[in-house]
C-alpha positions, 0 to 999 in steps of 0.5 A, a space after each residue: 533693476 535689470 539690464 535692458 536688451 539694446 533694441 535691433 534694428 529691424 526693418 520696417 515693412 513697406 507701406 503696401 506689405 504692411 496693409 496687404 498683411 492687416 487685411 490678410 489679419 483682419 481676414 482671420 490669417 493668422 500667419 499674416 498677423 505674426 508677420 506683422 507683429 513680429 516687425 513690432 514686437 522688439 520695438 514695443 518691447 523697448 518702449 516698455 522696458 524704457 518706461 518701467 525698467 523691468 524687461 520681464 514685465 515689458 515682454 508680458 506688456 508687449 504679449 497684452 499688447 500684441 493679443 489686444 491687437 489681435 483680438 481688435 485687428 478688425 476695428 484697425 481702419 488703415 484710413 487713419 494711419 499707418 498699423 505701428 500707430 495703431 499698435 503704439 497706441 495700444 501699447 500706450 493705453 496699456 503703459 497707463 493702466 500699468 502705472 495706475 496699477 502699480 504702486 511705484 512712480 516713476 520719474 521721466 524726465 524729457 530730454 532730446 539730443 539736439 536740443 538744450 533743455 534744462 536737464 528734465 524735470 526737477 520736483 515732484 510736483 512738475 512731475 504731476 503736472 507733466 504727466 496731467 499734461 501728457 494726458 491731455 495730449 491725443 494718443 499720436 502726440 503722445 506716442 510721438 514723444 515717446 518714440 522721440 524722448 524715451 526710446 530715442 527713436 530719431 525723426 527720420 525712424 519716426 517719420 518712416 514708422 508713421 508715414 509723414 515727413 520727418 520735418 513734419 515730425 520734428 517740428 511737431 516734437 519740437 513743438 509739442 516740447 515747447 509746450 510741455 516746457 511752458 505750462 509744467 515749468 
């Protein structure tokens, strides 16, 4: 496996700087559309590494990810969210077809810092139905877990990436753990 790049710290761009480049972008800006993805680039190429394990393979993801983007920046309705929510889900739906395509599993075992679990997921039988769990989820719920769980991500970087209250966050992560705990367990 190679080794992972440790992710930067990169500043995310403010609520109002973000929507004046999204409709720069969905105005054919070009130049607007690299700012914006370069604030996310790095960290969607984390998300990926963290996934697969393999950092070539995270950086072709994250280029699909950033040239889907792209290609359907005018569909982006910035009502529904902020655009790093936006880009995660797409980065998540190409995360799932990358696994459906491939021939290896992947054992992904839940875990959070501040709270005492058991230690993840033990048979591969758990393993199916947290991810049969995970596909019943909406695109936000997962995208929340993953920031929380695979990358690591705290609930105050979280709250900042999708705008909301980081105990909102928290409690929903929380929760939804909870939920995944009971029913795969």
């Amino acid at each position: 496996m190679e080794k992972l790049v440790p992710q930067e710290e990169v500043a995310l761009l403010s609520p109002q700087e973000e929507l004046r480049l999204v409709v720069g972008a969905k105005e054919g800006d070009a130049a607007a559309f690299g700012l914006l993805s370069e604030s996310y680039r790095d960290r969607i190429t984390g998300y990926f590494a963290k996934r697969i394990g393999n950092f070539s393979d995270a950086e072709d993801l994250t280029q699909n990810t950033l040239l889907k983007a792209f290609q359907r920046v005018d569909t982006f309705d910035p009502t529904k969210g902020r655009f790093g929510s936006w880009v995660y889900g797409i980065a998540h739906n190409m995360f799932v077809d990358h696994v459906r395509s491939s021939t290896r599993a992947r054992y992904v075992a839940l875990r959070d810092n501040h709270v005492q679990n058991d230690g993840g997921i033990q048979s591969s039988d758990s393993v199916i139905s947290v991810n049969a769990e995970l596909a019943r989820l909406k695109p936000g719920q997962r995208c929340v877990l993953g920031m929380r769980f695979l990358d690591d991500m705290s609930y105050s970087q979280i709250a900042r990436l999708l705008d909301k209250n980081p105990s909102t966050v928290q409690n929903a992560a929380r929760r939804l753990q909870r939920k995944l705990s009971a029913t795969c367990c």
